[in-house]
C-alpha positions, 0 to 999 in steps of 0.5 A: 561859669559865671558867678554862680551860687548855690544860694539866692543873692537876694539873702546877701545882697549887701555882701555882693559884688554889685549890690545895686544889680538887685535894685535893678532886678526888683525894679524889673519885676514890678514894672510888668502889669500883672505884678502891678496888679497883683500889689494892688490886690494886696493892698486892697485886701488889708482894708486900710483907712486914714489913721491905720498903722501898717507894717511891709516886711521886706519892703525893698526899695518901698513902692508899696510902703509909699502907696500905703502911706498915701492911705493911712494919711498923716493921722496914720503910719506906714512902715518898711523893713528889711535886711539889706541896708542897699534896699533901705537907703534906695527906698529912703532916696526914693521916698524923700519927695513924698509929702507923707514920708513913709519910716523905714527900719533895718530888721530880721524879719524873724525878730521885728523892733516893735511891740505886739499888737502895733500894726492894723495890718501887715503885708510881706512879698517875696521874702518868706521863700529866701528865709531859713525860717519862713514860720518864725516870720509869719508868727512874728507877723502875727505878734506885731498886728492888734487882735482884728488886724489884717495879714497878707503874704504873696509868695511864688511857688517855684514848684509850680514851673511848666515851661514848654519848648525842649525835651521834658526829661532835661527842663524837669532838671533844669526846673529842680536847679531853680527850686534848689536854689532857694531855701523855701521855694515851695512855702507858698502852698504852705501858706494856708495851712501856716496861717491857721496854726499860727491863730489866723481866721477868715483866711481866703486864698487866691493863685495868680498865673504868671506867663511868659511866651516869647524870649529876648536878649535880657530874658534868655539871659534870665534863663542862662542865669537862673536855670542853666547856670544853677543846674550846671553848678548842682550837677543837675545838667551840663553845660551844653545841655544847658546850651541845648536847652536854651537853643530849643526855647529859643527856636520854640519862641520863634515858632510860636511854641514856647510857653513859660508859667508859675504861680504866686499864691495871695493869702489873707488872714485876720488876727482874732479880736479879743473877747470882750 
C-alpha cells in the first residue's frame, strides 16, 4: 500500500514527505467553477466595504485573503492565518504583487493572536472537519469579530457521499473509510445548531451540491487515494475489493452511469451588537 494514513495530511502538511503536493491539491480544488462560485458567495455574505478589517482562518495559500484585501482597501486590513507554515510562505510568495498586500500569521485556530472584537468580519473553509475541536475555533471566531460582525463558515459534509456505479453494500464501506479519516467529517450539519449556542443571530443557512459524472486518469487516482486506500487501511475492505469497486465505476463512467455527489454547507451568522 502506498503511504496511507489513518489521518488527513492536510493536519500535518509540514511534517510530510511532499509538503508542496498539498499546495497542488488546493490549487486543484479551487480551480473548478462551482467552488469559485461558491467562494465568491461567501465573500459576498460578510458585506464588506472600504475600511473593514476582516479575518480567514485557514487561509492556504490566501486566494480569498487577497479578493478580500481588494475590498476593504487600503483604510482596511484583510488577514490570513494558518498552521502550516508551507501554505504561509505560498500565500506570502503569491501576494508579493499585490498593490494591497494582505498580512498573514502562523496560528491555531483554536487560540487566534489577536484582541476581541477585531474583525468586521471573519470567514473559514475547510478547516473546521480536520480539527480536533471544531467548537473551540467557531468560539474563538466569534471572540475576535466586533459585536455586528459578520461570520461564515463553508464545510463539507462527508456524510452526504452518494456515488452510483458499483455494488451499494461495498461503496457504503468505502464512503465510511473516507468519513473515518477525518476528525469531524460530519461538523458541517452541525454548524447551525453551533452558531446559535456560541451567541450568533441572523444565522441563514444554504447547501451546495457538488457533482462529479465522468472519471479520468488523476480522478481514478482521487478515488484510489481517498477511498480504496483508506478502506484497505481500516479493514473496511480489501484490496481487490477496492480493485473491483474502482473497475465498476470506471465501466459506469464509460456507460454514462456513474454519478458522484456530496455537499458543503454555507452558514452565516452575525455576532450580536451591544445594547446602547
Amino acid at each position: 500500500m502506498r503511504n496511507a494514513s489513518l489521518e488527513s495530511g492536510f493536519i500535518k502538511i509540514d511534517a510530510t514527505a511532499d509538503p508542496s503536493k498539498y499546495i497542488r491539491k488546493m490549487d486543484r480544488k479551487a480551480s473548478g467553477e462551482a467552488s469559485k462560485n461558491i467562494k465568491r458567495v461567501s465573500i459576498d455574505l460578510l458585506q464588506l466595504k472600504p475600511g473593514d478589517r476582516v479575518l480567514d482562518i485557514g487561509c492556504g495559500t490566501g486566494g480569498e485573503v487577497r479578493k478580500m484585501a481588494a475590498i476593504v482597501g487600503l483604510r482596511g486590513r484583510a488577514v490570513g492565518v494558518d498552521f502550516s507554515e508551507t501554505m504561509l510562505d505560498e500565500a506570502k510568495k503569491r501576494s508579493r504583487a499585490e498593490e494591497l498586500r494582505p498580512f498573514f500569521f502562523q496560528s491555531d485556530a483554536t487560540r487566534l493572536p489577536f484582541r476581541e472584537d477585531r474583525f468586521d468580519a471573519c470567514r473559514t473553509e475547510g478547516m473546521l472537519y480536520l480539527i480536533e475541536d471544531p467548537v473551540a475555533a467557531v468560539k474563538e471566531m466569534v471572540r475576535v469579530v466586533k459585536p455586528g460582525g459578520r461570520s461564515v463558515c463553508i464545510e463539507p459534509d462527508f456524510g452526504t457521499y452518494r456515488i452510483e456505479g458499483s455494488e451499494p453494500e461495498l461503496t457504503k464501506r468505502m464512503i465510511e473509510a473516507r468519513c473515518a479519516h477525518f476528525k469531524n467529517s460530519k461538523v458541517a450539519r452541525l454548524l447551525p445548531l453551533l452558531f446559535g449556542k456560541v451567541g450568533l443571530t441572523d444565522i441563514k443557512i444554504s447547501t451546495v451540491e457538488l457533482a462529479q459524472n465522468q472519471l479520468d486518469a488523476e480522478q481514478m487516482s482521487m478515488l484510489r487515494d481517498n477511498f480504496v486506500d483508506a478502506a484497505a487501511l481500516r479493514q473496511l475492505a480489501t484490496r481487490d475489493e477496492g480493485e473491483r469497486w474502482l473497475a465498476d465505476l470506471n465501466e459506469a463512467a464509460t456507460k454514462g452511469i456513474y454519478r458522484m455527489t456530496f455537499h458543503l454547507f454555507v452558514v452565516f451568522g452575525r455576532k450580536p451588537a451591544r445594547e446602547g
